[in-house]
C-alpha positions as a LaTeX table, in Angstrom:
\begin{tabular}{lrrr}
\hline
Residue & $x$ (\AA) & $y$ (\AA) & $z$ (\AA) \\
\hline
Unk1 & $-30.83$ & 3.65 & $-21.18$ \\
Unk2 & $-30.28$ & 0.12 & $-19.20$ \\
Unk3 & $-32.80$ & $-1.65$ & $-21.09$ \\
Unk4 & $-30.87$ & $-0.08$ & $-24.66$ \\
Unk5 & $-27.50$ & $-1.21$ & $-22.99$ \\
Unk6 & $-28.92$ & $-4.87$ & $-22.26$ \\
Unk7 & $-30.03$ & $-5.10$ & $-25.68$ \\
Unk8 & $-26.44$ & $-4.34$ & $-26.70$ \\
Unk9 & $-24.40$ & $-6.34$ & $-24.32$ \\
Unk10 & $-23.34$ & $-9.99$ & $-26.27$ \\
Unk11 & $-20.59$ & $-13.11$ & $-25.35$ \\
Unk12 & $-18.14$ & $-13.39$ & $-27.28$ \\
Unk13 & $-14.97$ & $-15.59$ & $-26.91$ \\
Unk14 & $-11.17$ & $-13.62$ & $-26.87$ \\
Unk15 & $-8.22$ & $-15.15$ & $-26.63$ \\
Unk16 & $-6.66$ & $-15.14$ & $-23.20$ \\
Unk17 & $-3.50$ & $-13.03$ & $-24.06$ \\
Unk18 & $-6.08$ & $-10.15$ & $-25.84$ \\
Unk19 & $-8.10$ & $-9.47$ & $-21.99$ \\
Unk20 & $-6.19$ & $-7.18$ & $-20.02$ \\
Unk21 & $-6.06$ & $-6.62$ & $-16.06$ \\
Unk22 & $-6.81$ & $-3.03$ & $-15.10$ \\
Unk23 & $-3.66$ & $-2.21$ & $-13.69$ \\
Unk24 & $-5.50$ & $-0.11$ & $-10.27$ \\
Unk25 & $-7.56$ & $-2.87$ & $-9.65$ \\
Unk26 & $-7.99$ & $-3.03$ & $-5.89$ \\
Unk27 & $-9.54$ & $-6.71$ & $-5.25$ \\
Unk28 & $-6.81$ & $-9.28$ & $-3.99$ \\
Unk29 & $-7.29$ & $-12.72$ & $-5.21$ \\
Unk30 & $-5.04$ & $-15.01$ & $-3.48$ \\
Unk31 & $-3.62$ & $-18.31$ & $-5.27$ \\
Unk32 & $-6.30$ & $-20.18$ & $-2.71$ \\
Unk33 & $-9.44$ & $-18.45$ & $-4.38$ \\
Unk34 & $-7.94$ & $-18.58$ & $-7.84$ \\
Unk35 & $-7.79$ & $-22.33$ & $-7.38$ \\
Unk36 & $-11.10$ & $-22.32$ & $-6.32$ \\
Unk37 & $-12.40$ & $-20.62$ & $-9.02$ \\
Unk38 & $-10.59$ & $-22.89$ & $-11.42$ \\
Unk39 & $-11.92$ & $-25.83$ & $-10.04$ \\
Unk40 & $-15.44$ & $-24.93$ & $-10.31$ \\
Unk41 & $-14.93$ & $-23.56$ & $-14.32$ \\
Unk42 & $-13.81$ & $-27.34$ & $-14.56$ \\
Unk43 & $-16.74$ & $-28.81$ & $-12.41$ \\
Unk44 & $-19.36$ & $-26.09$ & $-13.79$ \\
Unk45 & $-17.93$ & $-24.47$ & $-17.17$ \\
Unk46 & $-17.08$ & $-20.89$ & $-17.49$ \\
Unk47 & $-20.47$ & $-19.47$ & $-16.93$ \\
Unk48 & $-19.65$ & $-16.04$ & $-15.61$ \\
Unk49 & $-18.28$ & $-13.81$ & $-18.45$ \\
Unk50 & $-15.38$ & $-11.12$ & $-17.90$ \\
Unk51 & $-16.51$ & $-7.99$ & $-18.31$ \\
Unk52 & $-14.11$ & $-5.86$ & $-20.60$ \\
Unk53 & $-14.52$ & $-2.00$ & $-21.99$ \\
Unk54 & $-13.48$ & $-1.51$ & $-25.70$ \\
Unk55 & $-10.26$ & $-1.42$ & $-25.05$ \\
Unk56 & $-9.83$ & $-5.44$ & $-23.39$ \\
Unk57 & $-9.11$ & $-3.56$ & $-20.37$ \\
Unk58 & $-11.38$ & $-6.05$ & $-17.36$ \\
Unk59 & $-14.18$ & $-4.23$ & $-15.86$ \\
Unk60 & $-14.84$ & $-7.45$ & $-13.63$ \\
Unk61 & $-13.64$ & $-10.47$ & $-13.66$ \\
Unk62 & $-9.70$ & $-10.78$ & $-12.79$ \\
Unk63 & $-10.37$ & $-13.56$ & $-10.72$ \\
Unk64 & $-11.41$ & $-15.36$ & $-13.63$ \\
Unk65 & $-8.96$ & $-14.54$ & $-16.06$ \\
Unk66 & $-6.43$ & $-16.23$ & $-13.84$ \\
Unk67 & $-8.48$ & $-18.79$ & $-12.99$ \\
Unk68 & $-8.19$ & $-19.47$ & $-16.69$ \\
Unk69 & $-4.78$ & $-19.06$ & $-17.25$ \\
Unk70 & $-4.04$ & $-21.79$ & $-14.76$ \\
Unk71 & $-5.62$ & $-24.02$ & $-16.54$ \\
Unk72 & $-4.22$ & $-23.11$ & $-19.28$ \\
Unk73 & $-7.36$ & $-22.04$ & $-21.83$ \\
Unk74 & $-6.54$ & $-20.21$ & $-24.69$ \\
Unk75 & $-10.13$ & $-18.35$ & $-24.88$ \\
Unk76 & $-12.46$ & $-17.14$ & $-22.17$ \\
Unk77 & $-16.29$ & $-16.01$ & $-22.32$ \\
Unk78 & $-16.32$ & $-11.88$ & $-22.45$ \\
Unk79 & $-19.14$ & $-9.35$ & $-23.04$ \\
Unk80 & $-18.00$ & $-5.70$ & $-23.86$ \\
Unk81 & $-19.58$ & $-2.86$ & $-21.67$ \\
Unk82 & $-18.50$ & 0.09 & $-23.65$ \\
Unk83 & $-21.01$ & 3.36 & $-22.60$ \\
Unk84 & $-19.25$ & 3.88 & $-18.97$ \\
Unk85 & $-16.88$ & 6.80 & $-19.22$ \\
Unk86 & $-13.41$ & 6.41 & $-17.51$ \\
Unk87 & $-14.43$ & 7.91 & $-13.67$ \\
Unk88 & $-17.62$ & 5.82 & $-14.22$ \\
Unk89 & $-15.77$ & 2.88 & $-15.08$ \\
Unk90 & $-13.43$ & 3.34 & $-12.10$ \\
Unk91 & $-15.84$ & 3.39 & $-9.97$ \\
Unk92 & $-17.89$ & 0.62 & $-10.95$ \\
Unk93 & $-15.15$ & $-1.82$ & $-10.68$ \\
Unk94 & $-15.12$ & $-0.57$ & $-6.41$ \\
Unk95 & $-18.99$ & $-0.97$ & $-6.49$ \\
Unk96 & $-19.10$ & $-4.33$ & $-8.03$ \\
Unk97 & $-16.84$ & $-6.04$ & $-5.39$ \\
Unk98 & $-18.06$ & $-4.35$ & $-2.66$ \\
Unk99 & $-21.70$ & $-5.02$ & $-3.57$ \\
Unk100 & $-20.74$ & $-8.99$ & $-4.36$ \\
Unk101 & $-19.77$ & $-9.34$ & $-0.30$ \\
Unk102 & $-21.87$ & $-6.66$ & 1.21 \\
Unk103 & $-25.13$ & $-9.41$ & 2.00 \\
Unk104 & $-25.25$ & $-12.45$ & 3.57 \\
Unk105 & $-28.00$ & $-15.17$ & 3.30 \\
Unk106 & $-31.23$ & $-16.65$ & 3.64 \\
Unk107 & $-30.00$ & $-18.74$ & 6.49 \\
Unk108 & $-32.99$ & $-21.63$ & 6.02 \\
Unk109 & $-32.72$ & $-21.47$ & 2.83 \\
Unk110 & $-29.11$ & $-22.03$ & 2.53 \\
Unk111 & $-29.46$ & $-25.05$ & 5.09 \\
Unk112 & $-31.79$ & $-26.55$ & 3.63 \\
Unk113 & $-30.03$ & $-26.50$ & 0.03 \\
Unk114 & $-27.01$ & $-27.59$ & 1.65 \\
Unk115 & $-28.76$ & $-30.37$ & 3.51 \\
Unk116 & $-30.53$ & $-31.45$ & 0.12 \\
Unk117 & $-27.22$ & $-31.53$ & $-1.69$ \\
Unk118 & $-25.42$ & $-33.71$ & 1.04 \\
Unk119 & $-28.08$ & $-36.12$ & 0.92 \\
Unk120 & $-27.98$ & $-36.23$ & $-3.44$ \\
Unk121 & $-24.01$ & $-37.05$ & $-2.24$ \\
Unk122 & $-22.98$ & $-34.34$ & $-3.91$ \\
Unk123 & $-19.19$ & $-34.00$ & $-2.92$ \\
Unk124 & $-17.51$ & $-31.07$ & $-4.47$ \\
Unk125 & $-17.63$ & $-27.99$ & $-1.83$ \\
Unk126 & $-14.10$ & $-29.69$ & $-1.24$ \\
Unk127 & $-13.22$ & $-29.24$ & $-4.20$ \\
Unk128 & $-14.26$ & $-25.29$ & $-4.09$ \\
Unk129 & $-11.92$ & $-24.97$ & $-0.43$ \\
Unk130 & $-15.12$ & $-25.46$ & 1.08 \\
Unk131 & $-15.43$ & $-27.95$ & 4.03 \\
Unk132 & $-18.96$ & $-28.82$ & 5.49 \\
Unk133 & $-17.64$ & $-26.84$ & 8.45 \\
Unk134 & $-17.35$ & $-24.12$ & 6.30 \\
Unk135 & $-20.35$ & $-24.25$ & 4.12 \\
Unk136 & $-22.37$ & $-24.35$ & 7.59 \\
Unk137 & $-20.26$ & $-21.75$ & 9.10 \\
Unk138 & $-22.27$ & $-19.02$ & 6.79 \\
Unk139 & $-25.05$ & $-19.73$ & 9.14 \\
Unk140 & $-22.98$ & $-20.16$ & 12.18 \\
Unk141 & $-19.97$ & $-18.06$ & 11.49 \\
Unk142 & $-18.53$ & $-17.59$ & 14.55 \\
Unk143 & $-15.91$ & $-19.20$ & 17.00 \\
Unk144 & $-17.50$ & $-21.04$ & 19.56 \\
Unk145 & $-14.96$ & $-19.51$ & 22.66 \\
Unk146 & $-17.11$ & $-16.10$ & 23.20 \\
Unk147 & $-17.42$ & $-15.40$ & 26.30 \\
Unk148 & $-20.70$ & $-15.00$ & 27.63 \\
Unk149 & $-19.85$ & $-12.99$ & 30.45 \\
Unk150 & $-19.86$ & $-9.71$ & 27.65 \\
Unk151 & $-21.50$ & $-6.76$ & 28.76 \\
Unk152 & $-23.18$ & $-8.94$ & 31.85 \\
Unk153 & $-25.44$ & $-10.58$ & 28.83 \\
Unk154 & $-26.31$ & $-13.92$ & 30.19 \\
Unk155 & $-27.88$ & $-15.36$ & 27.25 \\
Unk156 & $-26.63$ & $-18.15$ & 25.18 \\
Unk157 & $-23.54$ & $-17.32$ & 23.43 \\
Unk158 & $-24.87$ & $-18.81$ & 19.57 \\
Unk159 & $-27.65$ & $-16.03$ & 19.57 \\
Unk160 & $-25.38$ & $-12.99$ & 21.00 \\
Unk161 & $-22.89$ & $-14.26$ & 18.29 \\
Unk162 & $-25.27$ & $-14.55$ & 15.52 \\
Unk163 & $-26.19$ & $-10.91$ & 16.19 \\
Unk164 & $-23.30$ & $-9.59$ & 15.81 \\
Unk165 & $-22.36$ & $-11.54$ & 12.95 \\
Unk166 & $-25.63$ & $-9.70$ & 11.63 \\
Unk167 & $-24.37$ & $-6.20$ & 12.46 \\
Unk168 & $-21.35$ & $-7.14$ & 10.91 \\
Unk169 & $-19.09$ & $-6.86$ & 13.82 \\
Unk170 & $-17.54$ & $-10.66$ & 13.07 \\
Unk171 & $-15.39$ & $-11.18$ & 9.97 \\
Unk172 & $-13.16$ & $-14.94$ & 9.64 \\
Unk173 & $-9.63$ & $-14.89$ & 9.25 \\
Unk174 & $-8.57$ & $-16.66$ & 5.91 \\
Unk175 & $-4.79$ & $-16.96$ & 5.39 \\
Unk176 & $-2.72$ & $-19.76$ & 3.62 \\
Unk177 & $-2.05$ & $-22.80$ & 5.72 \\
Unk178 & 1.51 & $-25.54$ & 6.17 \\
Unk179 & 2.16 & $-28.33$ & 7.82 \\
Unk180 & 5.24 & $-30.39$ & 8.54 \\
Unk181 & 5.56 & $-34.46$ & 8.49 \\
Unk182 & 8.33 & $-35.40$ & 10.52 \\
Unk183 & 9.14 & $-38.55$ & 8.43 \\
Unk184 & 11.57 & $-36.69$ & 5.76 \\
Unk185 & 10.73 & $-32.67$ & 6.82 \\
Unk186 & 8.31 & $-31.19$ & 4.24 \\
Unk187 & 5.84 & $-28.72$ & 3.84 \\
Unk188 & 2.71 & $-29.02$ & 2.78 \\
Unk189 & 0.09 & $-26.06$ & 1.64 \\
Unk190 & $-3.24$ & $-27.36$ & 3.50 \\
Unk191 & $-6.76$ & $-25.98$ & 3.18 \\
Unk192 & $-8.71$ & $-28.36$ & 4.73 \\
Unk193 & $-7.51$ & $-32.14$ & 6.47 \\
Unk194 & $-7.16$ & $-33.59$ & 3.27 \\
Unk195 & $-4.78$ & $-31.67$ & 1.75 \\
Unk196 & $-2.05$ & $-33.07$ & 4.08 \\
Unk197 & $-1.89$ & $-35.70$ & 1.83 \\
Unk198 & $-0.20$ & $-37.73$ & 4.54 \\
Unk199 & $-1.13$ & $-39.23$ & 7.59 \\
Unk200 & 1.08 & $-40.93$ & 9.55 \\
Unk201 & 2.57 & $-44.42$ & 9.82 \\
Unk202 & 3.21 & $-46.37$ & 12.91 \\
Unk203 & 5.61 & $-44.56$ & 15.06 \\
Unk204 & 5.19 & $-41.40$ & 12.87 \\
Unk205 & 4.03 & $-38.13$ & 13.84 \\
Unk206 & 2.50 & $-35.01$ & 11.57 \\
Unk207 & 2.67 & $-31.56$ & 13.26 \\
Unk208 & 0.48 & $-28.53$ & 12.07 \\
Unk209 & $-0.21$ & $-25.16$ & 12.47 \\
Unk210 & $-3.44$ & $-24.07$ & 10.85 \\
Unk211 & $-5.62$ & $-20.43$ & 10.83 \\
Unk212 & $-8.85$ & $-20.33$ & 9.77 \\
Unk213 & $-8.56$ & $-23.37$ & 8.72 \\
Unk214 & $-10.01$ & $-27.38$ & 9.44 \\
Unk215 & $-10.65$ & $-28.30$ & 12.85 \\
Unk216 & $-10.62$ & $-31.76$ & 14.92 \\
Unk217 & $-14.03$ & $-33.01$ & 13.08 \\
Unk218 & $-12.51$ & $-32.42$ & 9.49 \\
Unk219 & $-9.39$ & $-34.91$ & 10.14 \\
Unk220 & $-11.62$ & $-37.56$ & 11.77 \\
Unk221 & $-13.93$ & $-37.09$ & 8.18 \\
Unk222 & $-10.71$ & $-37.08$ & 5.87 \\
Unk223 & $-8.73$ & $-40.05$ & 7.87 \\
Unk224 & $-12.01$ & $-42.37$ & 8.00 \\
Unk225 & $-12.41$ & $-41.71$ & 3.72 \\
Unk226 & $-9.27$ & $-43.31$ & 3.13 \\
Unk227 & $-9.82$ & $-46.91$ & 4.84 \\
Unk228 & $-12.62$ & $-49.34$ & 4.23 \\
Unk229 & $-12.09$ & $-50.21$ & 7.54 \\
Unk230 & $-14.14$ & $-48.58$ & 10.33 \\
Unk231 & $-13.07$ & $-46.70$ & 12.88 \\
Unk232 & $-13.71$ & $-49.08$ & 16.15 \\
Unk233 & $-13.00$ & $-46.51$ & 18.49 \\
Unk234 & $-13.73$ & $-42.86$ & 18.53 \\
Unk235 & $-12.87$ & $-40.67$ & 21.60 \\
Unk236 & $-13.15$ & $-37.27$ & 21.34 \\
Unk237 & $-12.30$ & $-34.67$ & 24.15 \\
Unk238 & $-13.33$ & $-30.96$ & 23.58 \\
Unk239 & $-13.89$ & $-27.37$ & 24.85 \\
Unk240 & $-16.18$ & $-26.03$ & 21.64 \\
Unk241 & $-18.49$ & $-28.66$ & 19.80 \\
Unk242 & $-20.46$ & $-26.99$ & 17.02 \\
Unk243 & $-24.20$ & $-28.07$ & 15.73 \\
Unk244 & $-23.08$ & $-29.34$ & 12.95 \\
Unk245 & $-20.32$ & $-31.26$ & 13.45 \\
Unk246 & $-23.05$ & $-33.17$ & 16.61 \\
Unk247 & $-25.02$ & $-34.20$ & 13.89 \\
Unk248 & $-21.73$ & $-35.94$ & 11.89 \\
Unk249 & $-20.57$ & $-37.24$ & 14.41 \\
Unk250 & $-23.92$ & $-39.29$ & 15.22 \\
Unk251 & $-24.88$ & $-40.04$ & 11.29 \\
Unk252 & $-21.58$ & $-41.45$ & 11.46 \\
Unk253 & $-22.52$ & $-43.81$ & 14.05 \\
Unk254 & $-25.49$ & $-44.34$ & 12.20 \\
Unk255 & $-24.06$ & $-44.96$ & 9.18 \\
Unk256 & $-21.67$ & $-47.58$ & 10.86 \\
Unk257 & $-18.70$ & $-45.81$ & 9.97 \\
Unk258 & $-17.82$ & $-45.50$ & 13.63 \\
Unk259 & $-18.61$ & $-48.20$ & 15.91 \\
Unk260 & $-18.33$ & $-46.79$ & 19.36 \\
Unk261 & $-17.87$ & $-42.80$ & 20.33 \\
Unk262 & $-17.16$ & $-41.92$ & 23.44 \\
Unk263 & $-17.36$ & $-37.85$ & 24.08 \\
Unk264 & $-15.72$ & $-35.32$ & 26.99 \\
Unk265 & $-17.26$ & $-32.05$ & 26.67 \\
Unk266 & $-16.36$ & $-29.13$ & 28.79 \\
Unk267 & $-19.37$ & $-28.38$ & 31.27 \\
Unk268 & $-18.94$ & $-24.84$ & 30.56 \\
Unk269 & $-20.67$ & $-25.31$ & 27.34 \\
Unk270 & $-24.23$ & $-25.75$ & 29.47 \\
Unk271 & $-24.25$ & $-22.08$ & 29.77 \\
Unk272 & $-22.15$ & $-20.75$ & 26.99 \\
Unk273 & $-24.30$ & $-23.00$ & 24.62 \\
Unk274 & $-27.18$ & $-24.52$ & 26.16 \\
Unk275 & $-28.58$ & $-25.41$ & 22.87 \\
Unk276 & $-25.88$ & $-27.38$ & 21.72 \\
Unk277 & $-25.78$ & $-29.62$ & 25.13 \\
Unk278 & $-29.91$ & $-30.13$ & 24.40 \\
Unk279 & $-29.10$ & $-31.33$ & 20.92 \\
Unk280 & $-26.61$ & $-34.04$ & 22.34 \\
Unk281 & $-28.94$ & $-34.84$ & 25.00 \\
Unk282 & $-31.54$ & $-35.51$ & 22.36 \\
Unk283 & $-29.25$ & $-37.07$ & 20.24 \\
Unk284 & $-27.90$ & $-39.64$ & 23.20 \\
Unk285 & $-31.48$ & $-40.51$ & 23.79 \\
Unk286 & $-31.84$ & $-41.52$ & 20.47 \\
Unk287 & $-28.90$ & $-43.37$ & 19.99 \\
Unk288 & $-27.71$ & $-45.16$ & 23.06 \\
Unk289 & $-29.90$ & $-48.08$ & 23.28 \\
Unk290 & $-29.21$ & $-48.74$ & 19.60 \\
Unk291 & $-25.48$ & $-47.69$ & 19.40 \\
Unk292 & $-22.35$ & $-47.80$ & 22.14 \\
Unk293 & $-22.09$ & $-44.09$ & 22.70 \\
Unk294 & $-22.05$ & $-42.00$ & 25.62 \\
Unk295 & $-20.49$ & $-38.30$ & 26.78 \\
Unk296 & $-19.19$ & $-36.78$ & 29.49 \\
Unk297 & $-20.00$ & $-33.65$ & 30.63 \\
Unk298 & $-17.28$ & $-32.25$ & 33.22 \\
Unk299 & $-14.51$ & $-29.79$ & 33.86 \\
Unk300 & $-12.57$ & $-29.96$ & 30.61 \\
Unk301 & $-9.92$ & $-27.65$ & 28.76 \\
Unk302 & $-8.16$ & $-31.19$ & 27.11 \\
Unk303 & $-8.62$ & $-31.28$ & 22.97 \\
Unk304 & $-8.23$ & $-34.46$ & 22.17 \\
Unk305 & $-9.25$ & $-37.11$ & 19.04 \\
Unk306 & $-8.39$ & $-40.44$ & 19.47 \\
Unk307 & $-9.24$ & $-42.81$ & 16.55 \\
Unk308 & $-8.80$ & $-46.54$ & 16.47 \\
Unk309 & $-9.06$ & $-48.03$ & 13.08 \\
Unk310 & $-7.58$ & $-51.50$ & 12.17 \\
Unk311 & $-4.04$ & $-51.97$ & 13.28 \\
Unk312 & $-3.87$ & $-47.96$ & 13.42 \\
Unk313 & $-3.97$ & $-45.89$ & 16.24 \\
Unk314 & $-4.26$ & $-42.40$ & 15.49 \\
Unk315 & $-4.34$ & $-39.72$ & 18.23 \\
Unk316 & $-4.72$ & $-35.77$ & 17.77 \\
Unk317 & $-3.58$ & $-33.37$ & 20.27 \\
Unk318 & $-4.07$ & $-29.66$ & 19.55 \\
Unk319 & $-5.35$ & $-25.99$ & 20.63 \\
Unk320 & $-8.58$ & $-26.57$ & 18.28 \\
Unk321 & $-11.80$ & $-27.36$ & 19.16 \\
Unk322 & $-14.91$ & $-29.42$ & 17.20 \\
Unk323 & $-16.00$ & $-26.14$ & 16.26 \\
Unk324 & $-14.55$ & $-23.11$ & 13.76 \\
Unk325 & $-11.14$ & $-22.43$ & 14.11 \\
Unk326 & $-10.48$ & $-18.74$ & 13.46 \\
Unk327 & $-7.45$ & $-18.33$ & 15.07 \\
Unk328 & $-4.02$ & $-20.00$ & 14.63 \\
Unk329 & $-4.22$ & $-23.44$ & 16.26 \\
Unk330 & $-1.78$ & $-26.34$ & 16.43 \\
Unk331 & $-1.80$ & $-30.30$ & 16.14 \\
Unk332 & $-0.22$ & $-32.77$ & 16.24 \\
Unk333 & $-1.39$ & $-36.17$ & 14.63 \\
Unk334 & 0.88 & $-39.56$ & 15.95 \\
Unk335 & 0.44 & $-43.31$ & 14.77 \\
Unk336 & 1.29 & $-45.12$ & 18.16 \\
Unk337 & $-0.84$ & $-47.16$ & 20.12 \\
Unk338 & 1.16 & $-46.31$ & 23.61 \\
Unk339 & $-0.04$ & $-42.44$ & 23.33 \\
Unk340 & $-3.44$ & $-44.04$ & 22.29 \\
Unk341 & $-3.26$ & $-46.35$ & 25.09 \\
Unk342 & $-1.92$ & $-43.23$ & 27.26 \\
Unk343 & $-5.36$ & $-41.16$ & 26.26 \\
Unk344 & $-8.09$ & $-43.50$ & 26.40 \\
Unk345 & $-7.22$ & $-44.73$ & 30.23 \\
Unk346 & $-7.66$ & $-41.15$ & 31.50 \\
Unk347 & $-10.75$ & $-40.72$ & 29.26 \\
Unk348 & $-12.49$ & $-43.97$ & 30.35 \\
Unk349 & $-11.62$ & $-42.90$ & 33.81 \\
Unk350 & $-13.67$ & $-39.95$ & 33.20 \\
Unk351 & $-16.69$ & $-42.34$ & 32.16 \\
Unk352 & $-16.25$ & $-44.18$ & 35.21 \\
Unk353 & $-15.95$ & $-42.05$ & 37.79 \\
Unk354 & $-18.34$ & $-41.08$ & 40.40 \\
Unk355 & $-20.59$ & $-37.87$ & 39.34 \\
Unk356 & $-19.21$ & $-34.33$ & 40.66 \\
Unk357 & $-20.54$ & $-30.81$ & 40.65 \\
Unk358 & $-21.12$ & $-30.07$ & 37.02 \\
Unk359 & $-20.67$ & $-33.30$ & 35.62 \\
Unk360 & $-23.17$ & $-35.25$ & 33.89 \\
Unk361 & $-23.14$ & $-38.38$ & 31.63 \\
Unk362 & $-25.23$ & $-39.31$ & 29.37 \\
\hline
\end{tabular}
């Protein structure tokens, strides 16, 4: 029968106000993932078809119908699946959006494609509400801050998370994001840094509050895209630093958009994430006879970004880390070269200063 029901199934274009929603259908589509979805029918065309029985009623596809009604088409794509009785119908429309998140994916694969398309400069995972940190976050889903102390299990923390992200025992939180710019008190809907739309002028401060959302990295990427000038001075002080975010941070140096980094990592990290302290280790190696860069590895808690561009001295205090921010974090984002000035004399300090227990520069 499938290969009789294949034979049958053709696209045909209906008018928008013909398709109709099934009026039990279960799947939530949020106005973040409808915008989403719109933006790539715009970027991509509409290449997925909604799947309607003989009666216009959607099988699949409600995400896309109101993807298209926000942009306002007066036809979308459809192909009529008609031999599913009503029970069958029903519960095909459970299946088919349970079976669309129920696998994960080829995690080499994925890196590499990602990796390939970065280096084509293809830009439009933004676009999608899809930050590099959260493109890479399908291979490294979780939040840095596990403890590693779990169940006595002393190994690193990346390969007990990745395990359990495998099990399925880790799941992000998504939820809709605001800020507030203190210049003239508005809000702002935010999905990733550069929906803020704002940053701030001298003697002007930005304060957010963020879940599942952008993290310290993604503001440093979206703030250095809107000047031609480079960022002079990059200090960065963190508890979390993920893989990915290492290897931006030093292409940027590379690339000469920042012209001297200078890193405070918490010392914890060498055993919750002994990996990720190799790769910077490797990294500094590398880099520092070429490039003014060095980090600090010592006993750290302090989340800070400071970022000297131009006349502009930008400085970001807040609970998130370099690394995925699950949970509700704040920030705050200022424009004042006294809290600048405040930051980097306690950071150089750190640079300076004799070598402790658990502290290592490099």
């Amino acid at each position: 029968m499938g290969v009789d029901v294949v034979d049958k199934l053709k696209i045909e274009m209906l008018k928008v106000s013909e398709v109709v929603e099934y009026e039990n259908n279960a799947k939530l589509h949020p106005d973040y993932q409808i915008r989403q979805i719109a933006n790539s029918i715009e970027k991509f065309g509409f290449n997925d078809p909604i799947a309607i029985d003989q009666n216009n009623i959607i099988i699949e596809g409600h995400g896309r119908l109101k993807a298209a009604l926000l942009l306002g088409l007066e036809k979308v794509p459809v192909i009529r699946i008609e031999h599913l009785s009503e029970a069958e119908k029903r519960a095909y429309i459970i299946a088919h959006n349970k079976l669309n998140t129920s696998t994960g994916y080829d995690e080499e694969i994925l890196a590499r494609e990602i990796n390939n398309l970065c280096e084509d400069s293809f830009d439009f995972f933004s676009e999608l509400g899809m930050s590099n940190n959260e493109i890479f976050s399908e291979i490294d889903k979780i939040s840095d801050d596990v403890d590693d102390e779990i169940n006595g299990d002393k190994r690193d923390s990346d390969d007990i998370v990745n395990e359990a992200d495998e099990r399925g025992e880790v799941n992000k939180i998504k939820s809709e994001k605001k800020a507030v710019r203190f210049a003239d008190i508005h809000y702002l809907k935010a999905k990733h840094a550069k929906d803020l739309g704002v940053i701030p002028s001298k003697k002007e401060q930005i304060r957010c509050i963020t879940q599942g959302c952008f993290n310290m990295y993604s503001i440093l990427v979206a703030i250095s895209q809107m000047f031609e000038d480079p960022v002079e001075e990059l200090y960065l002080s963190t508890f979390s630093i993920k893989e990915n975010v290492i290897v931006g941070l030093f292409q940027m140096l590379e690339a000469g958009i920042v012209q001297k980094m200078r890193l405070i990592i918490a010392a914890t990290m060498v055993n919750r994430t002994p990996k990720r302290i190799q790769q910077i280790r490797e990294l500094s190696a590398m880099f520092r006879d070429k490039y003014d860069v060095q980090t600090k590895l010592t006993e750290n808690h302090s989340k800070i970004m400071l970022i000297k561009s131009g006349e502009n001295f930008y400085c970001l205090e807040g609970s998130g880390n370099l690394s995925d921010n699950a949970q509700i974090e704040q920030y705050s984002i200022s424009n004042s070269e006294e809290v600048y000035n405040f930051h980097k004399k306690w950071m150089d300090s750190q640079h300076q200063k004799n070598i402790g227990k658990r502290e290592e520069i490099f």
